[in-house]
N, C-alpha and C positions, 0 to 999 in steps of 0.2 A: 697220585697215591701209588699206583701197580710200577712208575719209576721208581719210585723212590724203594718202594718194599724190598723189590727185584734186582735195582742195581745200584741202589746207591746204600753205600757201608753205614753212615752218617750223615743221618736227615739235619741233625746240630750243627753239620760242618757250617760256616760262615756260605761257603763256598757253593755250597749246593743254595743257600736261602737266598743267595744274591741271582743265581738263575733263574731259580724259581719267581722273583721280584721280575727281573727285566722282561724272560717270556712273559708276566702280564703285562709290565710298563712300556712298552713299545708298544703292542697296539690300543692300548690307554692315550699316552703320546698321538698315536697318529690318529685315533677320534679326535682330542682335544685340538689337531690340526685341522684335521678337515672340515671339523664343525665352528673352527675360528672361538672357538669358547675363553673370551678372558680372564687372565688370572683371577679377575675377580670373585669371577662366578665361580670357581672353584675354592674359594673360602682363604687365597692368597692376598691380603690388604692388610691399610693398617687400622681400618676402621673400629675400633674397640677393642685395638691390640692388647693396650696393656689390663683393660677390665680380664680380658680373656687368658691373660699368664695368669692374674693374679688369681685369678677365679680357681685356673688349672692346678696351679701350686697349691691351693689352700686344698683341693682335692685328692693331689697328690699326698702332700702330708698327712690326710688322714686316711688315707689306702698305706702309708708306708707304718704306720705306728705301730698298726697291728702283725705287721709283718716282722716287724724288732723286736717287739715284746713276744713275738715265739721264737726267735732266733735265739733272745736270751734265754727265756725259758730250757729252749727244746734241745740248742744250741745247734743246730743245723737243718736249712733247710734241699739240701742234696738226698736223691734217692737213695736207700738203701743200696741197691744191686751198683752203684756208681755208673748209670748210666746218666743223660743228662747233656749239659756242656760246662764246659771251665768258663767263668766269668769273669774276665778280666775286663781293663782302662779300654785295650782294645777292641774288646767285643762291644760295647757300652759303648763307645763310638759311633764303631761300624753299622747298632743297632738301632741307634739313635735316628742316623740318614736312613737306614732301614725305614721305621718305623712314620719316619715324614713322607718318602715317598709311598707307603701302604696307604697311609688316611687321605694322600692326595688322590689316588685311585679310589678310595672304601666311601670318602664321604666327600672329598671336594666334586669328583667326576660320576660313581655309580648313584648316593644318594641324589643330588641334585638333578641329573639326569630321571631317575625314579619321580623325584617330585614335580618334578615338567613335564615328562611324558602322563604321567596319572593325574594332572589337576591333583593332587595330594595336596589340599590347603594345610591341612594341619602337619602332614609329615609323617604321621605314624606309620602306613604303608612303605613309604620309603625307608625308614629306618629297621622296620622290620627285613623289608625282603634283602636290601644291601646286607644287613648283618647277617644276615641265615648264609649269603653267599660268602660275605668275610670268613666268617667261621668253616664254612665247610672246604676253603682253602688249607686249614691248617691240619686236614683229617690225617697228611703224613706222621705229624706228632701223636697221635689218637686219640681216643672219645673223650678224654681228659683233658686236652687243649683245646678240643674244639669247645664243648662246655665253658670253659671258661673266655676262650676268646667271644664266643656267642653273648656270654654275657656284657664282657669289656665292652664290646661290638655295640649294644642297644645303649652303654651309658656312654660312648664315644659317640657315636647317634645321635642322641638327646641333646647330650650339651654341644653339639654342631650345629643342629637345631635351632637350639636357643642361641648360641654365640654368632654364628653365621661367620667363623673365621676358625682358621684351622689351630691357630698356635694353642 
């Protein structure tokens, strides 16, 4: 956070979020080496692959509905002052591999970890303390992304939980 405040112009840039990615993913990487941890166990199989798109999709559509119907409504969802970022084919991309390698750190490697070192049968501890730390990654964005990642955070959580696969 005291980087980015202090020297970095635009926390949106792609460019800073991918550094920000790898500083954590390389020593992510090198526990998942050193502890020989198979893809498995990190929630990478095909074991109930497609319950868990199909699961995902139905969830997503109903997280995107509501977001269309204020778009139509409101007709825009961009900050007033134009801060923010441009949303483009390629951001949505670039966001996308973003976004698989975070949950492989957030929930294949911290949750599971959390829930083997704690005997956590049920998982709630682990999904709690991973998200609190997900979320408080994003405090460059500020108290309004972390809130909302926080929340993402506990229902990406859950349904890891339940699905036991990352897709």
């Amino acid at each position: 956070y005291l980087v980015a405040e202090d020297y970095v112009s635009d926390v949106y840039d792609p460019g800073f979020t991918w550094q920000t990615v790898l500083f954590l993913a390389v020593p992510c990487l090198s526990i998942i080496w050193l502890m020989k941890i198979p893809a498995r166990d990190l929630g990478l199989h095909r074991d109930g692959l497609w319950r868990s798109l199909g699961q995902s999709a139905l969830i997503c559509a109903a997280l995107t509905v509501p977001v269309a119907i204020y778009v139509v409504i409101f007709g825009s969802v961009a900050p007033a002052d134009g801060s923010g970022t441009n949303i483009s084919a390629l951001f949505l991309v670039q966001y996308f591999v973003h976004c698989v390698i975070q949950e492989i750190g957030a929930r294949g490697l911290l949750q599971n970890l959390f829930q083997k070192f704690l005997s956590d049968r049920a998982g709630h501890k682990s999904v709690a303390m991973s998200s609190v730390i997900f979320a408080s990654l994003h405090m460059t964005f500020g108290l309004d992304a972390v809130l909302i990642t926080l929340v993402a955070s506990f229902a990406f959580g859950y349904m890891y939980l339940w699905q036991q696969n990352l897709a």
